[in-house]
N, C-alpha and C positions, 0 to 999 in steps of 0.2 A: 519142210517149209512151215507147216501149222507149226512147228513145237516152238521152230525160231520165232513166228508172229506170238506164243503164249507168251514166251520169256521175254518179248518187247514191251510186252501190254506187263506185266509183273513190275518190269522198271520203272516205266512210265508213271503208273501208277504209286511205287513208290515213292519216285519224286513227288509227286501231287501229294500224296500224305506227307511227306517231307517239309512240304510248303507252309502245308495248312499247320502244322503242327505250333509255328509260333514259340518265341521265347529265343530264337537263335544268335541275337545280338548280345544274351544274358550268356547263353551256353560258351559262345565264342572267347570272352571277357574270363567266364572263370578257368577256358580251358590254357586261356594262356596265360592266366597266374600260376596255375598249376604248373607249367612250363619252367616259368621266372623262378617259381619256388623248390622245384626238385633240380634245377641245373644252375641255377645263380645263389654263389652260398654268400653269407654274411658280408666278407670281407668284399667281395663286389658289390653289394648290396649298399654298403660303405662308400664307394669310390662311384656308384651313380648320382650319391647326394650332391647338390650343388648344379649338378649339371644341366644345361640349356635342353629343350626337350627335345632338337634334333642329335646331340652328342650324345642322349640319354637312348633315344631307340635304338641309333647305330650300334653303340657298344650288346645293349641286348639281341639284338638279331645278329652280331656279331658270335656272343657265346653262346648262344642258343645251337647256331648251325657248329661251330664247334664240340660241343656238348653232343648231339646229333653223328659227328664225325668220331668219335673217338668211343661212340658204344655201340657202333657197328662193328660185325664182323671181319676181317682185312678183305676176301672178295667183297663184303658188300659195300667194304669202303671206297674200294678199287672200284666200282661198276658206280659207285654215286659220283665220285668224280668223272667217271668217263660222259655218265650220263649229262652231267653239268655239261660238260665241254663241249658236247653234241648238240646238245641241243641250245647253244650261243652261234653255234655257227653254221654255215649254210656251204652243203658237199653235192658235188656233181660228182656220180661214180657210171663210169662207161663200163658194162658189162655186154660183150660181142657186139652185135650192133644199133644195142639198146643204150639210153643217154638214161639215167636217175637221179633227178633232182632232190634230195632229202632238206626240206626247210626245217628240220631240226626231230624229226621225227622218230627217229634212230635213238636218239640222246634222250624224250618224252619215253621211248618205250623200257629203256635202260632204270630210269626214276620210277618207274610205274612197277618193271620188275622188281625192283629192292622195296617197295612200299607194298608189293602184295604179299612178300616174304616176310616183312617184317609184320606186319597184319595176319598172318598163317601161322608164326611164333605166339603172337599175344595172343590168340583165339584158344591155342592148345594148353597156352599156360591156365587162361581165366578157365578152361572146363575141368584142370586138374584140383584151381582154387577152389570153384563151385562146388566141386564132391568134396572136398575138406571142408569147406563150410556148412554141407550138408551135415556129414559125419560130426561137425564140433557142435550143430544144432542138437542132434538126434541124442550126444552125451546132455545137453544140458537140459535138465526137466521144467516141462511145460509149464506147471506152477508150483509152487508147494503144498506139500496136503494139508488138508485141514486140520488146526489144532485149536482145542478150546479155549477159548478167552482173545484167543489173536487174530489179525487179519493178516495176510504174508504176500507180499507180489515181490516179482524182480522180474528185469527185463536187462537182455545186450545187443549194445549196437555195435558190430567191429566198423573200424573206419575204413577197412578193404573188404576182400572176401571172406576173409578170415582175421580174427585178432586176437589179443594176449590177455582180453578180462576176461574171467572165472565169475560164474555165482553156478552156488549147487547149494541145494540143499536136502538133507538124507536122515532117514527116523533112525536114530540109536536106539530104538528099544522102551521101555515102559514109558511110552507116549512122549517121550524127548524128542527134538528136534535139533540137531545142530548146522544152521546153515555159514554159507561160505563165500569171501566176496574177494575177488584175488585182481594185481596188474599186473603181468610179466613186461617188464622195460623193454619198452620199442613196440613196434608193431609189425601187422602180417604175418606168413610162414613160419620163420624163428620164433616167434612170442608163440604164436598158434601151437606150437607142436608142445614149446614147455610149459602152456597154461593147461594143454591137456595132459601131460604125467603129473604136473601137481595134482591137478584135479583127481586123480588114480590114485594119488600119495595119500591125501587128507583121504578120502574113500573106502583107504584100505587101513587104514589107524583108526581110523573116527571110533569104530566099535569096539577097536582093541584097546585104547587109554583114553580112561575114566576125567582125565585132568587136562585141560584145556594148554594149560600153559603146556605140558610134557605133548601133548599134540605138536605144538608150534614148534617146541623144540626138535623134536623128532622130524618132521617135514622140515626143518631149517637143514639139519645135517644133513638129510636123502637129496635134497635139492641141489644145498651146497657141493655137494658129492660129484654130480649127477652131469651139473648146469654147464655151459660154457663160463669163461673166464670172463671177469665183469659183467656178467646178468646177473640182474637179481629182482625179488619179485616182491610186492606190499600184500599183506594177508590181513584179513579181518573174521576170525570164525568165534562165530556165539553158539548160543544155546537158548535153546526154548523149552519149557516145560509148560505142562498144561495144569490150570487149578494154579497159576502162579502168575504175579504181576512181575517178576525181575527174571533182566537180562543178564545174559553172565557174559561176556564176551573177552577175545585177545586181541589187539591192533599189532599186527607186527610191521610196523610201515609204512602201514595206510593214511589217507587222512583222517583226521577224527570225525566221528560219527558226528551229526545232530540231532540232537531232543527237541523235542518242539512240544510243550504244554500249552496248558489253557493262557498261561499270561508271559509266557517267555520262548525265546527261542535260541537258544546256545551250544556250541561244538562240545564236544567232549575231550578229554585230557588227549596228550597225542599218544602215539604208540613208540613201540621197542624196536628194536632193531630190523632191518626187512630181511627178510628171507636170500641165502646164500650170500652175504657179504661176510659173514664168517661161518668158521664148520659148527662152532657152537654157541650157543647163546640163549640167555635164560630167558624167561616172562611170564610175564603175572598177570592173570584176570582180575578185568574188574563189572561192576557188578553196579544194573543203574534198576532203580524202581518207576514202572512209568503207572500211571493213575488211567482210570478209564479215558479213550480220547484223546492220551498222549500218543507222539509218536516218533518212532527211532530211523532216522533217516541215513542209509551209507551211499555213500557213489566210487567213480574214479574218477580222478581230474580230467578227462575227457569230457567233463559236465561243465565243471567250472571255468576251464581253457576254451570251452568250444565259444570261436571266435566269428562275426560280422564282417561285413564285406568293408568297413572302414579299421577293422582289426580288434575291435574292442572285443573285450572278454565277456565273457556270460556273469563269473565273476561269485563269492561267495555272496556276498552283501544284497544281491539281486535273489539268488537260489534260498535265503534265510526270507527275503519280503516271501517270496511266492510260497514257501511253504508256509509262514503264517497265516498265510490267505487262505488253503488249501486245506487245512488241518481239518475240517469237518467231514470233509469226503475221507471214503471209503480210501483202504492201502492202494487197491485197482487205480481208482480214481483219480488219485493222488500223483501215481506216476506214471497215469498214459495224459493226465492233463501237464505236467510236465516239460514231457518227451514233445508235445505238440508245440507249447512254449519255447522251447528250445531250437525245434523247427523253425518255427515264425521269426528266431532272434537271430539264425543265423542266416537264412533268408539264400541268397546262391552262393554265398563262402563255401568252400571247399572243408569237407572233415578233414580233420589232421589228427584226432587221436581217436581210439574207442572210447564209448563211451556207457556205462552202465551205471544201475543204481538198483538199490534196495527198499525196500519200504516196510516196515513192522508197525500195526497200531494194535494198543490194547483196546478192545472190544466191550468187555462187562468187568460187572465185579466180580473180585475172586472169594 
């Protein structure tokens, strides 16, 4: 009886933090865009236009619980329909010389079973996501080492537990540095597992060839090799040296970098072909000089897409003002004041892509 009154007061309780906790008409709002957006695709999306706002919820609560029916299991589909049908209707069951009235009880227990099963599936999947996200943390390093003349950060955000951007960066040897900024197309699990053999590919070449392009090329073919059919992935790996103001870099795919100077702020030339859309393919580095206080900026379009609860984009034109504003601070500084930016812009919208970035400032004279 005491264990039963602990675990009463634990609920209890919970509710009451439940309550206090505030923001639930925001959480509610974005969990059922999320809804609209993973079970309502374009073309309905299409045929809600126009529509009066009571034929507009119908049809959504319409596909929604469809959506709902058709990715359950066949018993669990079997027991949500039983459960439905129970609990609309009201059963008198004489068992000996007992009378049972069930005012729907039966049918609420039937819903309650398939919603604790289906909540006991999602708990074991996100603990198996969790340790992948650990595991794809623990591969990517905490910062970069220090090298003279330069300041070096990077940071990743996947938009699940796990996602499909790369950055790494790793010493080649007399004081070189070549770091690495990668998107595997799509996201989650699938991207997760092939942004980690890339990542193992360039790792394991980096020290073996001397030449950047023959890097890209080589990880093109192992990838293309390797990868499912139609994936394919944007690469951006440079190179640093110390005692030197120029970067040497390959785009193979990526968006182009920006430089950001004392008086300008502009993209760089675009890149070569991305990774596994063919088995071979050539490319060429190229090669920018930044002056003390310039600086070489990369991301992945999960920066410039990341979108607002009225849909608008974050946007290059926005990310070119803010980094001219920003260019005095530190590489650090530069991109956790960013990352905070980007927060505040997206505001309760929902992530939809990962999203990383890079940041390289030269520091002194060479």
């Amino acid at each position: 009886m005491k264990s039963s009154k602990t675990n009463q007061d634990g609920v209890f309780k919970t509710l009451h933090q439940d309550l206090g906790h505030g923001g639930h008409y925001r959480t509610i709002r974005r969990d059922y865009r999320d809804l609209k957006d993973f079970y309502i695709d374009e073309e309905r999306r299409q045929k809600l236009a126009g529509k009066n706002i009571v034929s507009r919820s119908m049809l959504e609560t319409w596909w929604l619980l469809k959506g709902l029916f058709y990715n359950l299991s066949p018993t669990r589909r079997l027991l949500l329909v039983l459960g439905f049908v129970l609990s609309m209707n009201h059963m008198t069951i004489q068992a000996g010389g007992a009378i049972i009235s069930d005012n729907g009880f039966l049918g609420f227990a039937l819903l309650l079973f398939v919603l604790i099963l289906e909540l006991k599936d999602k708990l074991l999947a996100h603990d198996e996501l969790e340790s992948g996200r650990s595991i794809q943390r623990a591969l990517m390093p905490n910062s970069c080492p220090e090298l003279k003349d330069w300041s070096v950060w990077f940071d990743s955000r996947p938009a699940r537990e796990v996602g499909g951007d790369l950055v790494d960066c790793l010493d080649v040897g007399n004081g070189s540095m070549t770091i690495t900024l990668a998107d595997v197309a799509g996201k989650g699990l699938r991207a997760a597992l092939l942004s980690s053999k890339l990542q193992a590919t360039v790792r394991a070449l980096a020290s073996e060839v001397t030449s950047l392009p023959d890097l890209c090329a080589k990880v093109n073919s192992i990838f293309h090799r390797d990868s499912l059919k139609s994936i394919f992935a944007s690469l951006l790996v440079l190179e640093l040296r110390p005692d030197s103001g120029t970067i040497r870099y390959v785009n193979a795919g990526h968006l182009p970098p920006i430089l950001v100077t004392k008086n300008d702020v502009h993209e760089m030339k675009k890149g070569h072909l991305a990774l596994g859309l063919a088995p071979s393919s050539t490319y060429e580095d190229h090669v920018v000089d930044l002056q003390p206080g310039d600086v070489f900026f990369a991301f992945t379009d999960g920066l410039t897409e990341a979108q607002n609860e009225q849909g608008v984009q974050y946007g290059i034109e926005r990310l070119s003002e803010r980094l001219r504003q920003l260019r005095h601070l530190s590489a650090r500084e530069i991109g956790e004041t960013l990352f905070r930016n980007i927060d505040s812009f997206v505001g309760e919208a929902s992530v939809r892509d990962d999203l990383s970035m890079m940041v390289i400032k030269r520091t002194s004279e060479v």
